[in-house]
C-alpha positions as CSV (number, residue, x, y, z in Angstrom):
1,X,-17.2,-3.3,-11.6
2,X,-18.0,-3.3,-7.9
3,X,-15.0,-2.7,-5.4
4,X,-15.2,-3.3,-1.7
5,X,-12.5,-1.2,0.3
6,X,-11.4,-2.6,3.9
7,X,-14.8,-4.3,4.3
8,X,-16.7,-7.2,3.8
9,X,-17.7,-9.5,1.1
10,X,-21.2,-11.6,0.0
11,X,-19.7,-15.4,0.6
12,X,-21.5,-16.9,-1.5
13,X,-20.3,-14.5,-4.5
14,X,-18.1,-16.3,-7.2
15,X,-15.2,-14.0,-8.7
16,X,-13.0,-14.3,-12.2
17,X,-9.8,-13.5,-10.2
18,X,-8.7,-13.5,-6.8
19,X,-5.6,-12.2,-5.6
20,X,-3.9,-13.3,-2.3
21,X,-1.5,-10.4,-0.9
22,X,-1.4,-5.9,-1.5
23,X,2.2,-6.4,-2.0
24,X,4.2,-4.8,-5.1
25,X,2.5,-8.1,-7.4
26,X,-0.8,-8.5,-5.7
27,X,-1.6,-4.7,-6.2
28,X,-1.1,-4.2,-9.9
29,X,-2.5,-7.9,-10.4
30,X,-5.9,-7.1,-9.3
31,X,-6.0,-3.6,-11.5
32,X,-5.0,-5.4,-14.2
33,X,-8.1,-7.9,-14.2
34,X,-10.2,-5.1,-13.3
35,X,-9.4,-3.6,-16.0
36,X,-10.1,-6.5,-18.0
37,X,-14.0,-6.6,-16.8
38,X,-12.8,-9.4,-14.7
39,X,-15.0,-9.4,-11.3
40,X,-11.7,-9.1,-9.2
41,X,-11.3,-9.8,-5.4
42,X,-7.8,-8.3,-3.4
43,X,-7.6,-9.9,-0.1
44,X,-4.3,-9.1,2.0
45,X,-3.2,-6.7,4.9
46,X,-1.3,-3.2,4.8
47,X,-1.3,-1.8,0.7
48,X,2.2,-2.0,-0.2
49,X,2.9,-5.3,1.7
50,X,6.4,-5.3,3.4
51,X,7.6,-2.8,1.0
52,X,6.0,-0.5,3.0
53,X,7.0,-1.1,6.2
54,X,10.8,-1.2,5.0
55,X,12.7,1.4,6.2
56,X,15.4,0.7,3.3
57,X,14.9,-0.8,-0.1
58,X,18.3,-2.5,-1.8
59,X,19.2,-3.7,-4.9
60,X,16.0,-1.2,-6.4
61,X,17.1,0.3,-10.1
């Protein structure tokens, strides 16, 4: 499995999965299909999406 971190990617490359957004779904959706053997692609801003920028959570178990 080959994983690029905060850089660039070959255009012409053609992935299993791509995943649009680092949120709390986009995150465990792309480990997931790694973990599969699936050649995965993560594209989205800040890890954590706007869960991490929240300075309170509600409604959280």
């Amino acid at each position: 499995m080959d994983s690029t971190i905060l850089g660039s990617t070959d255009i012409g490359k053609v992935y299993d999965v791509i995943v649009i957004g680092t949120g709390s779904a986009g995150l465990p959706a792309g480990m997931y299909a790694a973990r599969y053997k699936l050649d995965t692609l993560v594209i989205g801003g800040i890890p954590g999406g706007a869960l991490a920028q929240s300075h309170q959570v509600e409604n959280y178990p």
